[in-house]
C-alpha positions as CSV (number, residue, x, y, z in Angstrom):
1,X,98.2,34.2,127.3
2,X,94.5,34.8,126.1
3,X,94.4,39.2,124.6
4,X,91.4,40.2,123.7
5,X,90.6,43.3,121.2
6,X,92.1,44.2,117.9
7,X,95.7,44.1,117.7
8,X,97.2,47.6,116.7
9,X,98.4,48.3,113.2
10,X,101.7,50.0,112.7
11,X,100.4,52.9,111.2
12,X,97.6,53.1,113.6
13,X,100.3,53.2,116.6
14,X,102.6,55.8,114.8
15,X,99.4,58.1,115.0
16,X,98.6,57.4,118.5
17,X,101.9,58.5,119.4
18,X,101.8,61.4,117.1
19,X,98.8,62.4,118.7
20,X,100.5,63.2,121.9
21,X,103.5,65.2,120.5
22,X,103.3,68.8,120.2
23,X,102.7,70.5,116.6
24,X,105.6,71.5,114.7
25,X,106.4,75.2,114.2
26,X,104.1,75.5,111.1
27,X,101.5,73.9,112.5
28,X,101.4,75.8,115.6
29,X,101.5,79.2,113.0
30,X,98.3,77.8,111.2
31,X,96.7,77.5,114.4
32,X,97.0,80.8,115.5
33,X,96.0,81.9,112.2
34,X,93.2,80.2,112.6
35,X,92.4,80.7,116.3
36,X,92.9,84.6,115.4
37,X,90.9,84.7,112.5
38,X,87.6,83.3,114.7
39,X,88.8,85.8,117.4
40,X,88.3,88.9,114.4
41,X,85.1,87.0,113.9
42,X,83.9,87.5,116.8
43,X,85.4,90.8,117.6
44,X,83.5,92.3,114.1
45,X,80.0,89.7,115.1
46,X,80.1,91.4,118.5
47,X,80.1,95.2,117.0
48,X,77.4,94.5,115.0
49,X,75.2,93.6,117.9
50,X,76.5,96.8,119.9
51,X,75.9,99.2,116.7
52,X,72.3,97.7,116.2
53,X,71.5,98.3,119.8
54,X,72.7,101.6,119.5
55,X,71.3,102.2,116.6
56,X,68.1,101.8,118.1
57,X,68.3,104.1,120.7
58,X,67.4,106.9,117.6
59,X,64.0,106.9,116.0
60,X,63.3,106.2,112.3
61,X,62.1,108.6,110.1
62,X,60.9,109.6,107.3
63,X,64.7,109.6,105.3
64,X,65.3,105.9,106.0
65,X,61.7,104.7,105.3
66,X,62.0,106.8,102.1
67,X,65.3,104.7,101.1
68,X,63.8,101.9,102.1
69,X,60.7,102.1,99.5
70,X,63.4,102.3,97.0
71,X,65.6,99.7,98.0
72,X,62.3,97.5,97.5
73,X,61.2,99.1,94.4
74,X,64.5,97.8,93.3
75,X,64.1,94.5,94.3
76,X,60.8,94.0,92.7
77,X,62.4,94.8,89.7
78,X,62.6,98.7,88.7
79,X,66.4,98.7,89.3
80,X,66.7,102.1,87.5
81,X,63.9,103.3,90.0
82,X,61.7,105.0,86.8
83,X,59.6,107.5,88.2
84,X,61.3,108.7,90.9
85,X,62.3,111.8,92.3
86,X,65.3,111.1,94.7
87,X,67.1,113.6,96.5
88,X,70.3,115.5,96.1
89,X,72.4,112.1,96.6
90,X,71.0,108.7,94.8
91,X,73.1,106.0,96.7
92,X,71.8,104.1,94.2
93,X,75.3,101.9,93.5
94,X,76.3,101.6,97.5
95,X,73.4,102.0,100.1
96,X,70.5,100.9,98.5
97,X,71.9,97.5,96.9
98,X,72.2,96.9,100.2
99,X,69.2,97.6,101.5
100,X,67.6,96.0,98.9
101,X,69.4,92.4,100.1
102,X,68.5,93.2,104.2
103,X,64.9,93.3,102.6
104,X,65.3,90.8,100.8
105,X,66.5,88.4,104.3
106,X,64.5,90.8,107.0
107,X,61.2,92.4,104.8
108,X,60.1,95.8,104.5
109,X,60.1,97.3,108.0
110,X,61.1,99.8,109.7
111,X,63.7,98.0,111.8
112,X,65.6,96.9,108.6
113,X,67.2,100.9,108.7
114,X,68.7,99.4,111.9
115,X,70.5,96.6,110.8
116,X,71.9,98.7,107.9
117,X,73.1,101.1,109.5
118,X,75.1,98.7,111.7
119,X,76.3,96.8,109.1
120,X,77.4,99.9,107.5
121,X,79.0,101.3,110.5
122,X,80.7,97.8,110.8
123,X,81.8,97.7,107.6
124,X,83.0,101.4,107.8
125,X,85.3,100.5,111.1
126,X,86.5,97.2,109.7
127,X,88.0,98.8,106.2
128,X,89.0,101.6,108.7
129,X,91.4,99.3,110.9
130,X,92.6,97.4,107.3
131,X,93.5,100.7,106.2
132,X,95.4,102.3,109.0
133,X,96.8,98.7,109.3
134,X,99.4,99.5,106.1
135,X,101.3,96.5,103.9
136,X,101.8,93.1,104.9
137,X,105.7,92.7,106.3
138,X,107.4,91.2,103.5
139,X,108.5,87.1,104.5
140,X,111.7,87.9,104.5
141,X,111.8,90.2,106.9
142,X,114.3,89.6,110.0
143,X,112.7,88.6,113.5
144,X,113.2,91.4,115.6
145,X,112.3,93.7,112.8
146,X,108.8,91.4,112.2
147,X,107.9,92.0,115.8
148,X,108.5,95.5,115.5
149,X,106.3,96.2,112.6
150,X,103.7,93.9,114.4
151,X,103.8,95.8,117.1
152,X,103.1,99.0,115.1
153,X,100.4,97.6,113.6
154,X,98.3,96.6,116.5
155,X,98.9,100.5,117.7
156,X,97.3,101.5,114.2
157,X,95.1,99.1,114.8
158,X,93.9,100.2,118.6
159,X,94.5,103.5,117.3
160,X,91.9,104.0,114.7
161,X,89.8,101.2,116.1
162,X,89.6,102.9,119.3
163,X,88.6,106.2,117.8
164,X,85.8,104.6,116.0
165,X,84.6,102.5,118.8
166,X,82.1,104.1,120.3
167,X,79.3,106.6,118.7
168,X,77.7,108.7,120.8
169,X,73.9,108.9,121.8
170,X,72.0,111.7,120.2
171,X,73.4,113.5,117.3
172,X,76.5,111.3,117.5
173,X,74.3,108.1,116.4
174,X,72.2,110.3,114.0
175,X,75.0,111.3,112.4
176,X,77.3,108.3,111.8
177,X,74.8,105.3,112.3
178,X,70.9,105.4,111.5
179,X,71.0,108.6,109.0
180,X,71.6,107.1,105.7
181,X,74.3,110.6,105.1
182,X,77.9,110.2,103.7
183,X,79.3,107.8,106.2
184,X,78.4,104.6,104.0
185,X,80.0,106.7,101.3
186,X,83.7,106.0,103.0
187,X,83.3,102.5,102.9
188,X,83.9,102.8,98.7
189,X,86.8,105.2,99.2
190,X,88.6,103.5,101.8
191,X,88.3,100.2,99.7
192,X,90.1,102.4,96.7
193,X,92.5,103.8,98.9
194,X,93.3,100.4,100.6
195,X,94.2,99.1,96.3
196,X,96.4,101.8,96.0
197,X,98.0,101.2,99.1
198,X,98.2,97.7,99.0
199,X,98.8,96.4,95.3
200,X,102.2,96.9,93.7
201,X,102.5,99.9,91.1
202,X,101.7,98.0,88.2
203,X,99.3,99.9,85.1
204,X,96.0,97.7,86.3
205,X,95.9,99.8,89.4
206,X,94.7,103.2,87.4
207,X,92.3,101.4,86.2
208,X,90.8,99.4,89.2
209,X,91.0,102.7,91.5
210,X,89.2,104.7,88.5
211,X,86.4,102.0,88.5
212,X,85.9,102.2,92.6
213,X,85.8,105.9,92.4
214,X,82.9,106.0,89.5
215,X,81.6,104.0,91.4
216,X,81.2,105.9,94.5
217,X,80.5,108.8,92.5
218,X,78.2,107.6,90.9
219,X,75.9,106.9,94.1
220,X,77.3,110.4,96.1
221,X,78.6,113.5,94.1
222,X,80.6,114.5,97.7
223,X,82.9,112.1,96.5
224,X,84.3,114.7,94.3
225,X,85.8,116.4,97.5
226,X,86.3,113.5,99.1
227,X,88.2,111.3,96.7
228,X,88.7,112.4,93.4
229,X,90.0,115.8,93.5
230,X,92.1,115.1,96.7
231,X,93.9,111.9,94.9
232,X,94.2,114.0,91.7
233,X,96.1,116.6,93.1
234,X,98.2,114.8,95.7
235,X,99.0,112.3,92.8
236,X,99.5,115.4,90.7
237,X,102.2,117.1,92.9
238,X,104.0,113.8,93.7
239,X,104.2,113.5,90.2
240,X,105.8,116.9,89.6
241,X,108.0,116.8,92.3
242,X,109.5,112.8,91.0
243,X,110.0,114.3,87.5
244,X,111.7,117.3,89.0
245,X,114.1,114.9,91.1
246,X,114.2,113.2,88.4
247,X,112.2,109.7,89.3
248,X,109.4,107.6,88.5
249,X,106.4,109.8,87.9
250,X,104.4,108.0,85.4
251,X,102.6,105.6,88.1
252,X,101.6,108.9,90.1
253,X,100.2,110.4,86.5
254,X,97.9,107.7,86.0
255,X,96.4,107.6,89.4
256,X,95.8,111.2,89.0
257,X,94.5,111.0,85.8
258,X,92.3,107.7,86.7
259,X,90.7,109.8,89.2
260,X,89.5,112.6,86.9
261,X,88.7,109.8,84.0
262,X,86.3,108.3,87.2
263,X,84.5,111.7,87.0
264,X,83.6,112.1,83.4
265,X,82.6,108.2,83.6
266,X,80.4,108.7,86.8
267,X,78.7,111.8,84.7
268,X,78.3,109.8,81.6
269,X,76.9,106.8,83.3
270,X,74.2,109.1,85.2
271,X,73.1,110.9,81.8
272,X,72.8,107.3,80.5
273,X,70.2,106.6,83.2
274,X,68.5,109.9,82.9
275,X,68.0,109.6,78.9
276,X,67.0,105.7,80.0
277,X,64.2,106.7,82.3
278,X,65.5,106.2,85.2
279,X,65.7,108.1,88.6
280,X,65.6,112.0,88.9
281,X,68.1,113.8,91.1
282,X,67.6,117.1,92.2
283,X,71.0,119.6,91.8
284,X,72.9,119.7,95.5
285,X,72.0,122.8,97.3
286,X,74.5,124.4,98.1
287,X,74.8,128.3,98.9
288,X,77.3,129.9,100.1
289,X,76.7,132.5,103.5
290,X,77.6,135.3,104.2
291,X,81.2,135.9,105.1
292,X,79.6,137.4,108.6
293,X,78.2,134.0,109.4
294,X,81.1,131.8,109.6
295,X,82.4,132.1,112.6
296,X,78.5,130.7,114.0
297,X,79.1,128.0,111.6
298,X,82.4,127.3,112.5
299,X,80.8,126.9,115.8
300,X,78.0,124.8,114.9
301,X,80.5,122.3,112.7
302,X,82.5,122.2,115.7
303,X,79.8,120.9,117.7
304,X,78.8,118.2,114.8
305,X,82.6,116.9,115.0
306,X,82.6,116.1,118.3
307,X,79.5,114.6,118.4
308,X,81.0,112.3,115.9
309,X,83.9,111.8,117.7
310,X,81.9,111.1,121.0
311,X,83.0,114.1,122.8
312,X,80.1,116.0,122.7
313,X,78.8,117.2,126.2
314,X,75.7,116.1,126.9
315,X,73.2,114.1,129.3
316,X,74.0,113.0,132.6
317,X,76.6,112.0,134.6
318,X,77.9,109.1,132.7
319,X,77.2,110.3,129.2
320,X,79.6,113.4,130.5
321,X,82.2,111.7,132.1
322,X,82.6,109.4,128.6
323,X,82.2,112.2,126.6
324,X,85.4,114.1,128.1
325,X,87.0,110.9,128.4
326,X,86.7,110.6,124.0
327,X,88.7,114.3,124.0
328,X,91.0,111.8,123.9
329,X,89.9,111.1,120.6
330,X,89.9,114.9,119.4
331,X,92.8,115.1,120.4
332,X,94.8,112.1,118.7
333,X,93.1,113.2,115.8
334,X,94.3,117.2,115.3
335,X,97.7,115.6,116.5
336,X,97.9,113.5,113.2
337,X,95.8,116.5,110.9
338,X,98.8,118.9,112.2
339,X,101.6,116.4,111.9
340,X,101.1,115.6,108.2
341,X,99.9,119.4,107.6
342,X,103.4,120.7,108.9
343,X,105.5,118.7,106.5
344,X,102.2,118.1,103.6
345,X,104.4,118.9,100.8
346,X,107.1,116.3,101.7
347,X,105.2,113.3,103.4
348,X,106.3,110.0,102.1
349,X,102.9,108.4,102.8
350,X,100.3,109.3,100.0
351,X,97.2,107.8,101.6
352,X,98.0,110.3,104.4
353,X,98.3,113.0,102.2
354,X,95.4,111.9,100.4
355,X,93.0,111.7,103.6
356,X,94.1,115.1,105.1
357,X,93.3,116.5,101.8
358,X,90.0,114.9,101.7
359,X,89.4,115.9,105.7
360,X,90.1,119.6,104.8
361,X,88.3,120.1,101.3
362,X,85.4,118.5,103.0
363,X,85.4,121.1,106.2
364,X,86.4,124.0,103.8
365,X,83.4,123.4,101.9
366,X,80.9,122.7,104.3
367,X,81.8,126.4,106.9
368,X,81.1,128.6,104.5
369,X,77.7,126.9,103.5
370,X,74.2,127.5,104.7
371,X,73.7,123.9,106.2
372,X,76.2,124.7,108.6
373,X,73.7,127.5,109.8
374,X,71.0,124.7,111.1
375,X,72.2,122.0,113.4
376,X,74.9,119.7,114.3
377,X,72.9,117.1,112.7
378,X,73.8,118.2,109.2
379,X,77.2,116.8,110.3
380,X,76.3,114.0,108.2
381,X,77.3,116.2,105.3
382,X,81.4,115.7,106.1
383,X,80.5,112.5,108.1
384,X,84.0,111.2,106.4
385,X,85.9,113.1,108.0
386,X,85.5,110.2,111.5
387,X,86.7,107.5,109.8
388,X,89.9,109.2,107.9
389,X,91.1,111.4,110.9
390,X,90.8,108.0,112.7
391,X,92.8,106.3,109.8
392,X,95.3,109.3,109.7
393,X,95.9,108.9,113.1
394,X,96.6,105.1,113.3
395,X,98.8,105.6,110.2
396,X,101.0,108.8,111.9
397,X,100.9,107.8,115.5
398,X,101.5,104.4,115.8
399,X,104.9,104.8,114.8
400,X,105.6,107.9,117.3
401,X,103.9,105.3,120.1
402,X,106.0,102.1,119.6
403,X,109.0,104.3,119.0
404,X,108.5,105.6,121.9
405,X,108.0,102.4,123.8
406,X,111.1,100.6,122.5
407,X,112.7,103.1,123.3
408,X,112.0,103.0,127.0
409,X,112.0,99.5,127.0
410,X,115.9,99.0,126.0
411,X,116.3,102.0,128.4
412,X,114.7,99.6,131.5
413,X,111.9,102.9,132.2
414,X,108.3,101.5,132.3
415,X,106.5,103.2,129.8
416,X,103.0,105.1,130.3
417,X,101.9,105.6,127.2
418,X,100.9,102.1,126.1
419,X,99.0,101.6,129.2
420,X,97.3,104.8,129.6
421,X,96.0,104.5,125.7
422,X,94.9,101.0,127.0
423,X,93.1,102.6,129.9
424,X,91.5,105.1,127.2
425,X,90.3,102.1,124.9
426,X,89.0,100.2,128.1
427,X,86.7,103.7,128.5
428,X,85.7,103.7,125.2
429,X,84.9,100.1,125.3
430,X,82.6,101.0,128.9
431,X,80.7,104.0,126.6
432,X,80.2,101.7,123.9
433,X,78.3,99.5,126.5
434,X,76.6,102.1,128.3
435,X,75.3,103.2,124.5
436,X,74.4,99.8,124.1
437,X,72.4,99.4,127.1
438,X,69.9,102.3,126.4
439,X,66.3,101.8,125.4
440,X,65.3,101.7,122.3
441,X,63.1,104.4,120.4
442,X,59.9,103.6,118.6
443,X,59.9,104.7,115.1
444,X,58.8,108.4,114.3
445,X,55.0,109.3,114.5
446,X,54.1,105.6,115.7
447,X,51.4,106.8,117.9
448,X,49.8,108.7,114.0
449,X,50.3,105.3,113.0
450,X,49.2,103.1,115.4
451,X,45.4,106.1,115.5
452,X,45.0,105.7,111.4
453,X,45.1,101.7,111.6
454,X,42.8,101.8,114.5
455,X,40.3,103.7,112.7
456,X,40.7,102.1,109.3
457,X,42.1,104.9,107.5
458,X,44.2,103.6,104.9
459,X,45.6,106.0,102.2
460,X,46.0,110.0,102.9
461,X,48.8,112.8,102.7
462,X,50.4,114.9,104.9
463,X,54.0,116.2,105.1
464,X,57.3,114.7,104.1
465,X,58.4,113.8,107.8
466,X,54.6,112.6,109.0
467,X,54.5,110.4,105.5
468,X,56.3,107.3,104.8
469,X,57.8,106.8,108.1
470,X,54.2,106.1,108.7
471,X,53.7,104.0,105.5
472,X,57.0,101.7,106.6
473,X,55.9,101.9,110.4
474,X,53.0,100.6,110.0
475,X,53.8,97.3,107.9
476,X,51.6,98.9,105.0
477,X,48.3,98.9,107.1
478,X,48.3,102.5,106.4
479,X,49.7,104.6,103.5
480,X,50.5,108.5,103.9
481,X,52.2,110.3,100.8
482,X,54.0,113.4,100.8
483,X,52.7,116.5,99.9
484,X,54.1,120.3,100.0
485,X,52.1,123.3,101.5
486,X,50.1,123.6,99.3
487,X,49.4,120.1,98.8
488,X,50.9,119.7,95.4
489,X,53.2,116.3,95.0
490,X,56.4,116.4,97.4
491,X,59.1,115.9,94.4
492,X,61.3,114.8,97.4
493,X,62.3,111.3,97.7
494,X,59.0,110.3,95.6
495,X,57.1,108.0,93.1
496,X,54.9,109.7,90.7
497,X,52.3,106.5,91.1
498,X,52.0,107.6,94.6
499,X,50.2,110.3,93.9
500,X,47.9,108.6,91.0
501,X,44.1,109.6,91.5
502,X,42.7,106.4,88.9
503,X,45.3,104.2,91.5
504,X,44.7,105.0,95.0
505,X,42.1,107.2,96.9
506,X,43.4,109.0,99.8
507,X,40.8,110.3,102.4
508,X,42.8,112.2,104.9
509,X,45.3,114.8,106.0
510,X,47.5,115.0,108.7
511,X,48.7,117.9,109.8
512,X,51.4,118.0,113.0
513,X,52.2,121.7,115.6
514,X,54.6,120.1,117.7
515,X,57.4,122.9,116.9
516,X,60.5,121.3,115.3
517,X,62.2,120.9,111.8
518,X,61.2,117.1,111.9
519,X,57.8,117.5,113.1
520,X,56.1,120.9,112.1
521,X,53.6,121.2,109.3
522,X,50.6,122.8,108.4
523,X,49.5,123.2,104.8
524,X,48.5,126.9,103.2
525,X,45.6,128.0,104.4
526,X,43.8,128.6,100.5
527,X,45.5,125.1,99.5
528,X,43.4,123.8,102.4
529,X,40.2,125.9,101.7
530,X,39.8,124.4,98.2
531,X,39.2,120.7,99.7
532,X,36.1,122.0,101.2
533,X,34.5,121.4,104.7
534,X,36.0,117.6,105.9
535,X,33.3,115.3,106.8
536,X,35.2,114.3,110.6
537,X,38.2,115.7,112.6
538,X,40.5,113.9,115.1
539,X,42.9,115.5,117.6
540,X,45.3,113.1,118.5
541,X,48.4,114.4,120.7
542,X,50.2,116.9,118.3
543,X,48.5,115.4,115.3
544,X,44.8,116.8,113.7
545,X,43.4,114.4,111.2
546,X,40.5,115.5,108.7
547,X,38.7,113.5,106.7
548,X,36.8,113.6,104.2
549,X,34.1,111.3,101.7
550,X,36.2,112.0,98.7
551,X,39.2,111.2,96.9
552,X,41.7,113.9,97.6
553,X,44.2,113.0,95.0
554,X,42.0,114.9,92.4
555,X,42.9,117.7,93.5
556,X,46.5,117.2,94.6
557,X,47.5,116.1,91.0
């Protein structure tokens, strides 16, 4: 008998008949691991692509150009940004870092603010599902009990996901996606509160939470009602209340005191930078109303929280009918806020406790306050409260939901509840796409932008919203700095160089009478008089340019 080929070796034939036989139990577990692991992947890859669309759908302005000058300052080396004037909030350890590595991949343009504030959001709904998620199930835990508590944590998981899913258009996407407010500013606290409710109570853990919380405070002061206060006194009571019952306290002492030891360090570090040259920060403004006010503002935040929670009415047919649908979502939420508010004092859970206090002191502080006289926008200002009510409620109600479900299910009754919050998520999922699907918006005064370049003017001033939206619009073909009525140096988000008569030579002034907050401004009239007759004028839309032969920086100084 003649056979042809390569004769099979032993080894060689085991394998081949290996190959065929199915994969033992472990095997089959690392798979799904593995297979689940790419299917987060692309769950998380795919809501970065929905939050940059939607994203988009709100214009650019001056704020986010503004950051973005920084963010590059930064990267071309003044890390300590020396000779600026930043706001009331420096983001200067969270936001712009980040910002400074998008323009390091994407360059200095105006769609960068885009892509960070989908990252951001991203990141902001990804810690927000790992939070509400709770512990890992120790490995020896029995079967059934396994699937129960993996079947609680895919409700936490749906639960706070599902709240977060889907910002709405308008102020809902100002607020929690392209406005560079307080939302990034949970993604630090969230990561804190995940150590503590993670890692074992050993003494490292003081010390890691105090370092997260300088460093949040450090880049947003807000931080003090959002995390350190509400973890000192939560950590404070539980601590009284163990002594008193005579148990452990000491763990819940240190965490308290970490988080006032993060304060004093975030202070220190910031007079360190001052005395160093680095950034300026103006003082927050805040000011309290008058009592007689509050209801309006209670009003007005009203409107800003359900805008952030999607629920907003507005627009037409569709954006309506998904905006009641996310009630839903208003609803789940005051469920868990009144649920760990009726039993506060005695709630096992301290990240609960922690987050409603946060969620409260936040709202409490912001009522009462004159930006709650202005618009929903300035929701940005308790922006936090989104992604802890939608933590709260994954953490409270997912154990009321799967109880509730096993409960029916070893009774034989078909349960509603898991399929009707299905039918809720599938909704959300539908106004998600519908966001998604809108048009995007140009950038803020493109068409100012798009006249100057055309006519070759380079460098001028005008007001804070017509300025470096313009500069960051316009790739750097034209330059606009900010100046105040009466065309002094904007100390608002500035560089003093800007504004440097021996460096640059601005021409022209912009002035805008389209009514608004974000589009109005006119300079004093005297201010105006004292740079003489301009050489040319152009009227273009709501925009009046003047010109003139001279350098107008001489004067502004």
């Amino acid at each position: 008998m003649h056979i042809t080929g390569t004769p099979q070796r032993p080894a060689e034939a085991a394998a081949a008949a290996d190959a065929g036989r199915p994969l033992p139990g472990r095997g089959r577990a690392v798979l799904r691991r593995c297979l689940a692991a790419l299917g987060v992947l692309a769950a998380v890859a795919l809501l970065f692509v929905a939050y940059l669309q939607v994203s988009r759908t709100s214009p650019e302005n001056s704020d986010e150009a503004n950051d973005l000058l920084m963010a590059w300052d930064m990267l071309h080396g003044n890390v300590l940004l020396h000779g600026w004037w930043l706001s009331d909030v420096s983001f200067w350890t969270t936001e712009l870092p980040q910002y400074a590595l998008l323009e390091r991949l994407f360059g200095l343009h105006a769609a960068t603010a885009h892509i960070a504030a989908a990252m951001t959001y991203t990141l902001v709904v990804v810690v927000a599902v790992l939070l509400a998620r709770g512990k890992v199930p120790s490995a020896g835990q029995a079967a059934s009990a396994g699937q129960a508590v993996g079947r609680e944590r895919l409700a936490r998981t749906l639960l706070t996901g599902g709240i977060l899913l889907a910002p709405q258009l308008g102020v809902g996407v100002f607020v929690v996606l392209l406005s560079l407010g307080h939302i990034g500013t949970a993604v630090p606290l969230m990561l804190t509160w995940l150590v503590i409710d993670r890692m074992r109570a050993r003494w490292h853990v003081p010390v890691l939470v105090g370092l997260l919380l300088a460093w949040a405070l450090l880049a947003d002061q807000l931080v003090l009602l959002t995390g350190v206060i509400p973890l000192a006194a939560v950590c404070a009571m539980r601590a009284a209340q163990a002594a008193h019952a005579d148990r452990p306290w000491r763990y819940e002492a240190c965490l308290a005191a970490a988080a006032l030891a993060a304060a004093g360090a975030a202070w220190g570090i910031a007079g360190l930078l001052r005395a160093s040259g680095g950034f300026m920060l103006h003082a927050v403004p805040y000011h309290v109303a008058p009592p007689g006010s509050w209801t309006g503002h209670a009003w007005v935040t009203g409107q800003g929280l359900l805008a952030m929670l999607g629920a907003k009415p507005q627009g037409p047919a569709a954006a309506l009918a998904f905006a009641v649908l996310h009630m839903a979502g208003v609803a789940l939420l005051a469920w868990a806020v009144a649920t760990v508010a009726r039993r506060f004092l005695s709630w096992p859970d301290r990240v609960s406790q922690v987050l409603l206090a946060a969620i409260v002191l936040n709202v409490a502080a912001y009522v009462p306050g004159t930006l709650a006289n202005a618009s929903p926008r300035n929701a940005r200002e308790f922006a936090m409260v989104l992604p802890f009510g939608a933590v709260l409620a994954g953490r409270t109600l997912a154990p009321r939901v799967t109880g509730a479900w096993e409960r029916r299910r070893q009774r034989g009754r078909a349960g509603w509840t898991g399929p009707a919050l299905l039918a809720v998520l599938a909704g959300y999922a539908a106004s998600l796409g519908y966001a998604a699907a809108q048009p995007s918006a140009a950038p803020a005064n493109a068409q100012l932008a798009q006249f100057l370049a055309a006519h070759h003017l380079t460098y001028g001033v005008s007001g804070y919203w017509q300025a470096s939206i313009v500069t960051v619009g316009s790739d750097g073909a034209v330059t606009v700095r900010a100046v105040q009525p009466t065309l002094q140096p904007d100390p608002w988000e500035s560089e003093s160089s800007w504004y440097d008569s021996g460096t640059h030579r601005a021409t022209f002034l912009v002035t805008e009478d389209k009514p608004g907050f974000l589009s109005y401004w006119m300079p004093d009239p005297a201010a105006l008089a004292a740079y003489g007759r301009p050489a040319r004028t152009y009227h273009v839309g709501p925009y009046t340019i003047l010109v003139w032969d001279k350098n107008l920086l001489a004067a502004t100084g």
